[in-house]
C-alpha distance (Angstrom), angle and dihedral (degrees) to the residues before:
residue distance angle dihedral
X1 . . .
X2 3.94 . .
X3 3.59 124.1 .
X4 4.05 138.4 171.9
X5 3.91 117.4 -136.2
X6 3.40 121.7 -138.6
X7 4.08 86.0 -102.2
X8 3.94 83.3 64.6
X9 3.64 95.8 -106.4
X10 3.69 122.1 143.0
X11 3.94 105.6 -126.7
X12 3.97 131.4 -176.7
X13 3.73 115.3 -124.5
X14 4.24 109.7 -135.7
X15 3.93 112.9 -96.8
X16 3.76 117.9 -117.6
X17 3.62 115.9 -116.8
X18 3.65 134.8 -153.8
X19 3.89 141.9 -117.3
X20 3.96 91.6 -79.5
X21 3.87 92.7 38.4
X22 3.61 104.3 -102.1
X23 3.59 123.1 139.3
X24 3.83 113.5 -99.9
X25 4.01 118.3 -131.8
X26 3.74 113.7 -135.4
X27 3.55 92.2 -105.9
X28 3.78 89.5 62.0
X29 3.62 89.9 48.5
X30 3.97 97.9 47.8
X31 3.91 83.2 57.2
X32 3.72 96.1 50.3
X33 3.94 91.2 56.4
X34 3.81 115.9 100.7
X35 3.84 117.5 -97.7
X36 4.03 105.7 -102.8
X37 3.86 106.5 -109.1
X38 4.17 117.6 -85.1
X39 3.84 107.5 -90.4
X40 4.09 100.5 -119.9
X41 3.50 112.6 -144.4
X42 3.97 119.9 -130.3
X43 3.90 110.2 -100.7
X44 3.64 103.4 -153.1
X45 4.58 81.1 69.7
X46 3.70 87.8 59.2
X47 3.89 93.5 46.6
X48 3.84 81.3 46.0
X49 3.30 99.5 56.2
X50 3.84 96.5 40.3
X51 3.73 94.1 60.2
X52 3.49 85.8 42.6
X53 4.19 94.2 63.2
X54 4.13 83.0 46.0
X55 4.07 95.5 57.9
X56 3.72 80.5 44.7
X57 3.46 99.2 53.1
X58 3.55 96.4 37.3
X59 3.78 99.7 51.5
X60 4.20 85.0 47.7
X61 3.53 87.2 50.7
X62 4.16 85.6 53.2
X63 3.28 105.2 46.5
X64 4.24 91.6 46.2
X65 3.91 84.6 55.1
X66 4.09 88.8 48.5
X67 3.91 83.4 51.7
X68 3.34 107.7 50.9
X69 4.30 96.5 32.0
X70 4.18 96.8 47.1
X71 3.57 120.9 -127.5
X72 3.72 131.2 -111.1
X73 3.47 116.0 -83.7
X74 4.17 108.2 -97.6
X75 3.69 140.9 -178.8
X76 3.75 97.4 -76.3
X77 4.14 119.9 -176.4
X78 3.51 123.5 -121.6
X79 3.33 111.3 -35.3
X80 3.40 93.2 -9.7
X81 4.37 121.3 134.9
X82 3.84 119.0 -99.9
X83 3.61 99.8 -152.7
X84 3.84 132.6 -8.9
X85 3.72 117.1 -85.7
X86 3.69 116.4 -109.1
X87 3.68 128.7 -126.9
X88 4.31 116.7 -99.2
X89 3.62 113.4 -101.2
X90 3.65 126.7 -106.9
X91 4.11 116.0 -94.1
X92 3.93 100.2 -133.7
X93 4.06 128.4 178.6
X94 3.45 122.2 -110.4
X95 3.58 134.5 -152.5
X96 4.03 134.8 -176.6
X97 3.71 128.1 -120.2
X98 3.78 104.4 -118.1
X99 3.78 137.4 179.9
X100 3.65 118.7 -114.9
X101 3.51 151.8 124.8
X102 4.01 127.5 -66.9
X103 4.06 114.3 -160.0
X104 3.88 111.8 -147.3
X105 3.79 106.2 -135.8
X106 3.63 152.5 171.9
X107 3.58 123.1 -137.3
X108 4.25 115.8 -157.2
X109 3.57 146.1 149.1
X110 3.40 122.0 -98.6
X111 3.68 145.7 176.5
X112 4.02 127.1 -145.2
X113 3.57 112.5 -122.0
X114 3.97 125.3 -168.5
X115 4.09 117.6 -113.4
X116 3.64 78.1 -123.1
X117 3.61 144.6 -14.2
X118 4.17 124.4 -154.9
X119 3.53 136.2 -166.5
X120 3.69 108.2 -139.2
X121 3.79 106.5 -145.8
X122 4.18 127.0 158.7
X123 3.95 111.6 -107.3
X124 4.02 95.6 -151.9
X125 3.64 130.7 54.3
X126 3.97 118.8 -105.6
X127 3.23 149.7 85.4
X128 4.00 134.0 -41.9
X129 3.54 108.5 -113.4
X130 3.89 106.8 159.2
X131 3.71 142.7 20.9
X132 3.55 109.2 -163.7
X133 4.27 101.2 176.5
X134 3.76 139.9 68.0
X135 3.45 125.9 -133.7
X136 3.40 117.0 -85.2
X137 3.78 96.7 3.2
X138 4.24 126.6 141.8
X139 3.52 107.5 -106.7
X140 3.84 126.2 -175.7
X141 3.71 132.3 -122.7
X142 4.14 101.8 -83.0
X143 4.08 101.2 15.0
X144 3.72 112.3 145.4
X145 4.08 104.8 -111.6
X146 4.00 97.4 173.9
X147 3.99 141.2 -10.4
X148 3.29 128.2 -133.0
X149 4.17 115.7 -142.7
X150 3.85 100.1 -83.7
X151 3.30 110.3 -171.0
X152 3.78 96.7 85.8
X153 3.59 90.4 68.1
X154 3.45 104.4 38.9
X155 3.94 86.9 59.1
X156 4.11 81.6 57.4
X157 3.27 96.8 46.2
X158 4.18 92.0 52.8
X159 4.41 76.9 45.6
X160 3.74 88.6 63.0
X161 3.82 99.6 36.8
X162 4.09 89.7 54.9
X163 4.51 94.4 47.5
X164 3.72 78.2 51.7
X165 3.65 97.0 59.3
X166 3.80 93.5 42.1
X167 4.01 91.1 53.3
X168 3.79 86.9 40.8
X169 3.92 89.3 58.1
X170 3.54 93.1 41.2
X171 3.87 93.3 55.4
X172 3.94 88.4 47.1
X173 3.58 85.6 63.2
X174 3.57 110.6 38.8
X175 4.39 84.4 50.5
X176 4.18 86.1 54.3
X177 3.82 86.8 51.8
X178 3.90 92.1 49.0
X179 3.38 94.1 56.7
X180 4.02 93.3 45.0
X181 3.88 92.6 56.5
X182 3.97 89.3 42.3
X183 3.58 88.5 58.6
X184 3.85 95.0 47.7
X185 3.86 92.7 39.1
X186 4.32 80.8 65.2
X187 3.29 93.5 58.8
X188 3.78 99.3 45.3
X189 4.13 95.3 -116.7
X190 4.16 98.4 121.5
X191 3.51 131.4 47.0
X192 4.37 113.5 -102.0
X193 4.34 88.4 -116.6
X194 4.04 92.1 64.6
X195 3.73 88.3 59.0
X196 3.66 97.5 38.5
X197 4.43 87.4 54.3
X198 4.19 90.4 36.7
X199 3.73 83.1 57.6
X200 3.53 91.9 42.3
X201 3.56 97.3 60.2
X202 3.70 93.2 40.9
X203 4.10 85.0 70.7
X204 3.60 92.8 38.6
X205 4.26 85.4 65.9
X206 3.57 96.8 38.2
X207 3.81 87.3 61.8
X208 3.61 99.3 43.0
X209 3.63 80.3 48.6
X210 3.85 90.7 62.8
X211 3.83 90.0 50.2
X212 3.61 98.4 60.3
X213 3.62 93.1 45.0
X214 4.08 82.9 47.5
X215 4.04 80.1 50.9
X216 3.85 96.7 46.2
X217 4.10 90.4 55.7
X218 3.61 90.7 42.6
X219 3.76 88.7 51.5
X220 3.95 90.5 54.1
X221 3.53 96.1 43.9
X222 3.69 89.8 63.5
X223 3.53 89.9 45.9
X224 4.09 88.3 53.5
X225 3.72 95.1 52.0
X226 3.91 88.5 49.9
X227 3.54 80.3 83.5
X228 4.21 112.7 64.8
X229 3.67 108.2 -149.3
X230 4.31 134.9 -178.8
X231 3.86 106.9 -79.8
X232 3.88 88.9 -169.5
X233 3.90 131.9 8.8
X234 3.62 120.6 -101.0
X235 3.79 151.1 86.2
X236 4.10 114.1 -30.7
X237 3.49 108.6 -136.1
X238 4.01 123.7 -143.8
X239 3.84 121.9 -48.3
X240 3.96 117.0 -90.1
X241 3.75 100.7 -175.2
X242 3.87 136.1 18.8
X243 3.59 135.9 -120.9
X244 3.96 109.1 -92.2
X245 3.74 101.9 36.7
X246 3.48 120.6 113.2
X247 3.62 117.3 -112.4
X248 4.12 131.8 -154.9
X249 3.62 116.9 -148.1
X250 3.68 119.8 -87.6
X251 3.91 92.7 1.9
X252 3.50 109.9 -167.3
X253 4.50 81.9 -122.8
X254 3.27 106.3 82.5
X255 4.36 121.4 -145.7
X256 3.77 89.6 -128.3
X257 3.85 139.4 -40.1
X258 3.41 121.9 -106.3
X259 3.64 121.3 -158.2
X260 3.83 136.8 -176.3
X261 3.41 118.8 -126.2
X262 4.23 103.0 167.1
X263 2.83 106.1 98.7
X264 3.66 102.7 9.1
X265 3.65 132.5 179.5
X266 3.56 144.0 -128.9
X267 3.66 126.1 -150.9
X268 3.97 122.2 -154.1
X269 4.11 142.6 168.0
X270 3.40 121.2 -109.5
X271 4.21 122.8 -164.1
X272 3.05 113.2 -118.1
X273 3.68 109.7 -124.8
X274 4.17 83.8 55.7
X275 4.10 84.4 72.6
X276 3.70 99.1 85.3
X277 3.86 91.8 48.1
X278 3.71 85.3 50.9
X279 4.19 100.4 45.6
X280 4.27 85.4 44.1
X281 3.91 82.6 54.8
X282 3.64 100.5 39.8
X283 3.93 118.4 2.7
X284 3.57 121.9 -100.6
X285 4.05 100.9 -49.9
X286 3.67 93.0 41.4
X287 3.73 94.0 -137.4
X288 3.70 118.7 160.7
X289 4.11 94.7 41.7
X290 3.55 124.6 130.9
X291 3.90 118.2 -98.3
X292 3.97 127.9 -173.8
X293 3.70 121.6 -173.1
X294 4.12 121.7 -163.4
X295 3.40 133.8 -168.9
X296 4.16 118.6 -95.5
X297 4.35 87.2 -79.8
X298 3.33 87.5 50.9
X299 4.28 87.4 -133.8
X300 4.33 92.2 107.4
X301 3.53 121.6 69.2
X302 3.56 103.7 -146.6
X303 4.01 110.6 -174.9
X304 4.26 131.2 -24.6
X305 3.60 117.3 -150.0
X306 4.02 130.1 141.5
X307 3.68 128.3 -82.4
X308 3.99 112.8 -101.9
X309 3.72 103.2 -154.2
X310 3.59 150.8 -66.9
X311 3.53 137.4 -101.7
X312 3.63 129.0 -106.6
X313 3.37 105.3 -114.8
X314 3.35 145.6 47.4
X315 4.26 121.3 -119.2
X316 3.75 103.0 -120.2
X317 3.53 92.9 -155.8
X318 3.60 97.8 56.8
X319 3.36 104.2 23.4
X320 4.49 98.9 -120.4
X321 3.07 146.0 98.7
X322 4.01 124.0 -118.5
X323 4.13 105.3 -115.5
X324 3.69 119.8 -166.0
X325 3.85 122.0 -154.6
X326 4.12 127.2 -179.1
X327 3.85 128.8 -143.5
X328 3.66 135.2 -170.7
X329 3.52 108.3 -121.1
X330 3.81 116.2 175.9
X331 4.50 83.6 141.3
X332 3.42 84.8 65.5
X333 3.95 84.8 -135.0
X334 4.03 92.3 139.4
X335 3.80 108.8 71.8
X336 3.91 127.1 -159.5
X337 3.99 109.3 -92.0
X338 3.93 92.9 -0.2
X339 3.80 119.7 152.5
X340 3.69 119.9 -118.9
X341 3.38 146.5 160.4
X342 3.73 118.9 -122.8
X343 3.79 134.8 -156.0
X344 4.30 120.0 -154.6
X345 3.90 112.7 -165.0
X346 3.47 101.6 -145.2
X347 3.84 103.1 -176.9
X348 4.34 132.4 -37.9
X349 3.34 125.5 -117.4
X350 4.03 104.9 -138.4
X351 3.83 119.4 -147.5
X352 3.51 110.2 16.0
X353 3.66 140.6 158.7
X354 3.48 108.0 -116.7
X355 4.09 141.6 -179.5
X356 3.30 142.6 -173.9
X357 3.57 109.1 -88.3
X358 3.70 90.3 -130.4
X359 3.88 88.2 69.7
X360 3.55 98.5 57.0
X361 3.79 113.3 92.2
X362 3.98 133.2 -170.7
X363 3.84 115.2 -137.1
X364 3.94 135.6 176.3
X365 4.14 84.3 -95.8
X366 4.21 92.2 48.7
X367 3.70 124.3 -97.8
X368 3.66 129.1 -15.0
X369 3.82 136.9 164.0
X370 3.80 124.1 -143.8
X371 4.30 108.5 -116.3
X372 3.58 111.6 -157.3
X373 4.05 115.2 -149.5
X374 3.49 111.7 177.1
X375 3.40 109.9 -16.2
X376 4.14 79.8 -50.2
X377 4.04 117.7 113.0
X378 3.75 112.3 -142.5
X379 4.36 118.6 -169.0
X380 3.75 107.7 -131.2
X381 4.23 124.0 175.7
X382 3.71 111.5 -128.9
X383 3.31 133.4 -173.0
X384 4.32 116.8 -122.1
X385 3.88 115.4 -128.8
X386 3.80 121.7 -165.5
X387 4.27 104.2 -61.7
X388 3.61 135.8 176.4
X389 3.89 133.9 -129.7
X390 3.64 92.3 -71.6
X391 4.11 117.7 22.1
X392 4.25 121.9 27.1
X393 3.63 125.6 -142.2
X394 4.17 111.1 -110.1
X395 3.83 103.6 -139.5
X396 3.44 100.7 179.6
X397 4.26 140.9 -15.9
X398 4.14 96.6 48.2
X399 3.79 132.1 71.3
X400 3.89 134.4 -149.0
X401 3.74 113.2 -80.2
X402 3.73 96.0 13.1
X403 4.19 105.1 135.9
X404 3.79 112.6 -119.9
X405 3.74 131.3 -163.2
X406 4.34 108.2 -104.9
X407 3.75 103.2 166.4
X408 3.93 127.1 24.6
X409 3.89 101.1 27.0
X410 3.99 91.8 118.3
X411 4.24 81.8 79.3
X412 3.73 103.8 40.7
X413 3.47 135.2 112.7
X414 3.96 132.3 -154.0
X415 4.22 106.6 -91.9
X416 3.84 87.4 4.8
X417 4.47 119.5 145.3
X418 3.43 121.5 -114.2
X419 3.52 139.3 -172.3
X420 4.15 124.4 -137.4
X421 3.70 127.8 -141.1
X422 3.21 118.9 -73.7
X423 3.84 95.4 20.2
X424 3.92 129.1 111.9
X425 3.40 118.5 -87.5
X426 4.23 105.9 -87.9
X427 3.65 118.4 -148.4
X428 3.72 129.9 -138.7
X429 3.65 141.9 -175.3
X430 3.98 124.7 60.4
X431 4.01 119.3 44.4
X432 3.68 108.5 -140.2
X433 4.26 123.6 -169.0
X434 3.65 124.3 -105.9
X435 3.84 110.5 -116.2
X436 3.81 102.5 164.0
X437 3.96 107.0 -126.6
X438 4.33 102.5 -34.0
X439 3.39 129.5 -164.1
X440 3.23 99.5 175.2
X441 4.12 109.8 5.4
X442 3.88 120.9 130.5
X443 3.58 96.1 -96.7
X444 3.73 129.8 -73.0
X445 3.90 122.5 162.3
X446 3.64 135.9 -130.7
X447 3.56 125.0 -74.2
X448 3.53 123.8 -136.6
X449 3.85 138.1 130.8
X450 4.05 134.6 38.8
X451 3.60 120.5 -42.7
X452 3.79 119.8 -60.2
X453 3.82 86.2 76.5
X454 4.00 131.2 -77.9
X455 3.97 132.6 -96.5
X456 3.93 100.6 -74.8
X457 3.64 125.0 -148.5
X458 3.79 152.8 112.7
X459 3.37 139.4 -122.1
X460 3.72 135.6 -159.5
X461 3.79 98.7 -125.7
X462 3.53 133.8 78.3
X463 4.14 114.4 -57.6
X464 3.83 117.2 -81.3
X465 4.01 129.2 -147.9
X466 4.26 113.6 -147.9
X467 3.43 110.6 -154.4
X468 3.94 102.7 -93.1
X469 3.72 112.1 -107.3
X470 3.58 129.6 -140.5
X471 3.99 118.0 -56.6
X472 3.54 108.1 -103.8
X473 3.73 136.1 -149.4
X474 3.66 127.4 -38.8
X475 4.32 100.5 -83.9
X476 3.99 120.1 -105.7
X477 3.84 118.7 -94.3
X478 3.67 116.8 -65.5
X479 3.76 115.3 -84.1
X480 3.77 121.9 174.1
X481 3.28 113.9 -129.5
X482 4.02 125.8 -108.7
X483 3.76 121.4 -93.0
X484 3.97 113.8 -91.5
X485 3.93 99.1 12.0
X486 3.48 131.2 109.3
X487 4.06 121.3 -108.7
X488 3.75 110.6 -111.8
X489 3.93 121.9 -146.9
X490 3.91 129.7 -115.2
X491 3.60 102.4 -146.7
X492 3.56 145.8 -83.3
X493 3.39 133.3 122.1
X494 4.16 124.7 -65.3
X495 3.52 161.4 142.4
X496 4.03 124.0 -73.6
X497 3.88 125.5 -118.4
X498 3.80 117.4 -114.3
X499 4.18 123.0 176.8
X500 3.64 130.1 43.5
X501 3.70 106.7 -138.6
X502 4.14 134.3 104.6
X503 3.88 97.5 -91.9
X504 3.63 137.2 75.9
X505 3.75 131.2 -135.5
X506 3.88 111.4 -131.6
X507 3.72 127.8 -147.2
X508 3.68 125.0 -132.7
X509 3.89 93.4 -102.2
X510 3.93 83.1 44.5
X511 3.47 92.3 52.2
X512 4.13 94.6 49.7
X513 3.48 82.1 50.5
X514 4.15 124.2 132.4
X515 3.80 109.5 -120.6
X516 3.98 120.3 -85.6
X517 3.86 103.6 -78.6
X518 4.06 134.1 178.4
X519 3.45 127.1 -105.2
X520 3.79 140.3 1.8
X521 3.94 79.7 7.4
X522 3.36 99.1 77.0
X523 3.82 92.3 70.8
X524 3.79 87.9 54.6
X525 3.95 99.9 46.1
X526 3.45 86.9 46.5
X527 3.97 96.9 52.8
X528 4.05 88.1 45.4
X529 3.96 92.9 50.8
X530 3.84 94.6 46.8
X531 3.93 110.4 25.7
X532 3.61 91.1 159.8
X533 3.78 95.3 64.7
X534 3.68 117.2 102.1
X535 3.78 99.8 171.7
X536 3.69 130.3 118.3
X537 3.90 124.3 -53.2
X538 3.71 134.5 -151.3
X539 3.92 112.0 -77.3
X540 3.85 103.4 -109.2
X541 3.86 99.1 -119.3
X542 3.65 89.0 76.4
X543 3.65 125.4 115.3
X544 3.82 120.0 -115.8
X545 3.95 85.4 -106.6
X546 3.61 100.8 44.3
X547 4.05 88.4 52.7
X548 4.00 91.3 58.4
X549 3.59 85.3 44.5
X550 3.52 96.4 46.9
X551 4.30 89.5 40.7
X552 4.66 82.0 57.8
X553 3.76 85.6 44.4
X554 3.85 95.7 59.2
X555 3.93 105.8 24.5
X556 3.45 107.8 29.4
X557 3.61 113.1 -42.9
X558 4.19 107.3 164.1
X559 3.54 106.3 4.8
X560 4.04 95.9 -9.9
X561 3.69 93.7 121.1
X562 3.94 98.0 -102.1
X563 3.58 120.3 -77.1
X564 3.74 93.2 -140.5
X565 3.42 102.1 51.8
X566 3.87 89.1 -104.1
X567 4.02 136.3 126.7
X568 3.84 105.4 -79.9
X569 3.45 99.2 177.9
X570 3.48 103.8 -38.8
X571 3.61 128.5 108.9
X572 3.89 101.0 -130.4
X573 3.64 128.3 89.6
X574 4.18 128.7 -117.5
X575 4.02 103.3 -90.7
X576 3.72 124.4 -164.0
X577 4.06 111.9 -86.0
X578 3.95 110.1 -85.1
X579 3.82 103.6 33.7
C-alpha cells in the first residue's frame, strides 16, 4: 500500500502475511475483511405499506359492489347519472303446480324369453328326402317341415299287415275245431284232454293275433314319424341339415329350431324387499300387474302386457326373486334373448301435487323449489313424494297452481326480479327519483323497470320516453322518507333528468295542469301531468297527507327534483320545456 508522509514523501505501507508467512495479495486480504453488517430495513414502511394494499383492496372491493348493486338515485349535475344502472334480470322458465296422478314403479332389466323353444330332430333312422320350410318363416302347429325316405317303412308296415292275416286264419281255424270237439265231448265220443289242448291252441292264436296287430301299428307309426312336422307354432330358425343326408334317430343335430314368439315372455329380477309391495298389490304370484318393456335406451316402448308370476324363492346370492311376465306379440317387436329394460306399475297415487322434476332443487337445508309471485322468486323447503323420470310428487310446503321456477334457478336469489320469456329485458339494481323531464332539478334519475327502483341517469340531450313496461306489483306500505335524503323511485318507465339549476321545465300536460292541491288530488294531478306512466300508485288506505308524502318519497320528495314540476327546494321557478 502507498502512502505520503507528512514530509511529502511517498512511503510503502508493510504487506500482511499469512499463517505460513507468505505475503498476502490484496485480493486475499479484501476477502479476509469482515462482511459490513446487513442494512435492516425500518418496520413502520412495511406496516405502511401493508395497510396500504388493505385500503386498496377494500375500496376495490366497494366500488365493484356499487357496480354491480346500483346506487340510489342522487342530485347529479347536468347531465350527470342519478343512480347507477342495474344489471338485466335473468329470463327463467316457469311451470304450474298441477294435480295429477303419480304411478309407483319398478324399473329392471330383463330379457325376452320364448313360450317355448324346440329342437326339431327326426325320430327314425333314414335318409333326408325333403325340406319343406324357409328360414325364418311362421309355421303352424302340425306343418310338414321335412320327410324322411318312407318307403322302408311302408314295406314293414305291409310285413306286419300280412303275419296278421296268417295268425288271423290260423285262429279262425283252431275256434271251428273247438267247437267240433265240444260237440263230440257231449256225446261222450273223444277223450276230455283233446278238448282241453284244441282250446289251448285256440288262445295261443288269439294272442299271436294281438301281436301282429301290435306289429301293424308299430309299423305305421314309423311310417308317421317319417314325416317331421311343427311341435309348436312359431318362427323356424336357420337350417341344420340338408336334404339328402342320412339321418339317425334323435341325433343330437337338430333340422332347425323352432321357437314361439306369440305370446312371448320376458323374464326379470325383482329385490326382494319390493315383494310385499307386490303380494299387497296382487296376491302372492302377482299376476294381473301392469308390465312395460322398452328398448335398451329406454326411449321406445316396445309391448305392455301383465306380469305372469313369480318364483318361489328368493336367489341368495343376489338377493331376488326371478319374475316372469307375458306379452302379445303378433309385431314381432320382442325378440328371443333380447335385452330390455322393463317397467312394473305397482300401484298410483291419485291426486297429487306434482312438478316438473326440473324445478325441484337440493340445497345444504334439503329440497326446495323456487315460487315466483309477481315477477318476485321466493325459496321455499318442500318435502319430495314418490316421482317419476320426468315430474315429482310435492308432499308437503307447495300448493296446486302455485308457479315454480324450472329453468334458471342455479342464479337466483331469495326476493330477487325476474323476467319471463318472451318479455323485455327488466332492469335491476339502483332506484332513481322521478323528476318529470328537468332542466335544472336537483338530480333524480330515470325510472324504469319493476319495483326496487329503475336504472337512473341523465343525459345531455333532449329528454327521452322508454316504452312503459308492464305495471308491477301493488307498492310496499307507506314509509316517509328520512330527513335530508333524496326520495328514490319504484319503477316504471320514464323520462331522464337533464340541467342542474333551481327551475323545472314543464310539459304541455304539465303546463295545463290544475294547481298543486292536498289530498285525494294528488293522485289526479299526478295522472294528468304524466299520462304515460303506468307504474305503481299509492295503496288507497292512505291518508290525503301520507299520499303527498308518499308521491316526494318515490319521485322526488327532498331533493328528488319535484315530481310536479314545482320548486322543491330550489329557488328557481318552472320554465317552459326547452329553455
Amino acid at each position: 500500500m502507498r502512502g505520503v508522509r507528512p514530509s511529502g514523501k511517498v512511503w510503502l505501507a508493510p504487506r500482511a502475511r499469512d499463517d505460513n508467512g507468505d505475503l498476502m495479495s490484496q485480493t486475499t486480504m479484501d476477502a479476509r475483511r469482515p462482511a459490513p453488517p446487513p442494512h435492516r430495513r425500518a418496520p413502520w414502511r412495511t406496516i405502511v405499506g401493508i395497510v396500504v394494499v388493505i385500503l386498496i383492496a377494500v375500496a376495490l372491493a366497494f366500488g365493484l359492489s356499487k357496480c354491480a348493486g346500483g346506487g340510489q338515485g342522487g342530485p347529479g349535475g347536468r347531465g350527470g347519472p342519478g343512480g347507477g344502472r342495474g344489471r338485466p334480470t335473468i329470463t327463467v322458465g316457469v311451470a304450474k303446480a298441477t294435480l295429477g296422478d303419480i304411478p309407483i314403479t319398478l324399473n329392471a332389466l330383463g330379457t325376452v324369453t320364448p313360450a317355448a323353444t324346440v329342437n326339431v330332430t327326426s325320430r327314425v333312422a333314414g335318409m333326408l328326402v325333403q325340406v319343406n320350410f324357409k328360414e325364418g318363416q311362421m309355421v303352424r302347429k302340425g306343418q310338414q317341415l321335412a320327410l324322411v325316405d318312407p318307403r322302408p317303412f311302408q314295406v314293414a308296415v305291409d310285413q306286419a299287415r300280412g303275419q296278421l292275416l296268417r295268425d288271423q286264419a290260423l285262429l279262425a281255424n283252431a275256434e271251428v275245431d273247438l267247437k267240433r270237439y265240444q260237440t263230440l265231448k257231449a256225446q261222450d265220443s273223444i277223450a276230455g284232454q283233446q278238448l282241453d289242448t284244441q282250446a289251448s291252441l285256440v288262445k295261443q292264436y288269439q294272442a299271436a293275433v294281438i301281436g301282429d296287430r301290435g306289429a301293424v301299428g308299430a309299423a305305421q307309426l314309423n311310417l308317421s314319424f317319417a314325416r317331421i312336422t311343427a311341435p309348436v307354432a312359431g318362427r323356424v330358425g336357420l337350417r341344420q341339415v340338408d336334404a339328402g343326408n342320412q339321418i339317425a334317430a334323435n341325433g343330437t343335430t337338430p333340422i332347425t329350431v323352432v321357437a314361439q314368439v306369440d305370446p312371448i315372455d320376458v323374464v326379470f329380477s325383482i329385490p326382494e324387499d319390493q315383494i310385499p309391495a307386490i303380494v299387497a298389490s296382487a296376491g302372492p304370484s302377482g299376476a294381473g300387474l301392469t308390465v312395460t318393456t322398452y328398448d335398451r335406451t329406454g326411449g321406445t316402448v316396445l309391448a305392455q302386457g301383465t306380469l305372469s308370476t313369480i318364483d318361489n324363492v328368493v336367489d341368495v346370492n343376489t338377493g331376488t326373486v326371478k319374475a316372469k311376465a307375458r306379452f302379445a306379440n303378433a309385431n314381432g317387436a320382442l325378440f328371443p334373448n333380447q335385452f330390455v329394460n322393463v317397467t312394473l306399475l305397482i300401484s298410483t297415487l291419485r291426486n297429487q301435487v306434482v312438478v316438473p322434476a326440473t324445478a325441484v332443487r337440493h340445497g345444504s337445508q334439503g329440497d326446495f323449489v323456487w315460487v315466483l309471485t309477481d315477477h318476485t322468486v321466493h325459496q321455499r323447503p318442500v318435502k319430495i313424494g314418490p316421482g317419476t323420470g320426468e315430474s315429482f310428487s310435492i308432499a308437503s310446503g307447495l300448493n296446486a297452481g302455485e308457479t315454480v321456477i324450472t329453468d334458471g334457478g342455479d342464479r337466483l336469489r331469495d326476493g330477487g326480479q325476474v323476467t319471463l320469456p318472451g318479455e323485455a329485458p327488466r332492469l335491476g339494481g339502483g332506484q332513481g327519483g322521478f323528476g318529470g323531464r328537468h332542466r335544472r332539478g336537483q338530480g333524480g334519475g330515470q325510472w324504469r323497470g319493476g319495483q326496487g327502483g329503475g336504472a337512473s341517469g341523465a343525459s345531455q340531450g333532449g329528454a327521452q320516453e322508454p316504452a312503459p313496461a308492464a305495471s308491477p306489483a301493488t307498492p310496499p306500505a307507506f314509509q316517509p322518507p328520512a330527513p335530508g335524503t333524496s326520495g328514490q323511485g319504484q319503477g316504471g318507465g320514464g323520462r331522464q333528468h337533464r340541467g342542474q339549476g333551481g327551475q323545472t321545465a314543464a310539459t304541455p300536460a304539465q303546463a295545463a295542469a290544475p294547481p298543486a292541491a292536498s289530498g285525494d288530488d294528488w293522485v289526479a294531478r299526478f295522472r294528468a301531468r304524466h299520462p304515460d306512466y303506468h307504474g305503481p300508485m299509492p295503496p288507497a288506505n292512505l291518508t290525503p297527507d301520507q299520499r303527498r308524502e308518499w308521491f316526494r318519497s318515490h319521485f322526488g320528495g327532498q331533493g328528488g327534483g319535484g315530481w310536479d314540476g314545482r320548486r322543491q327546494d330550489g329557488g328557481g321557478q318552472s320554465a317552459p320545456d326547452g329553455q
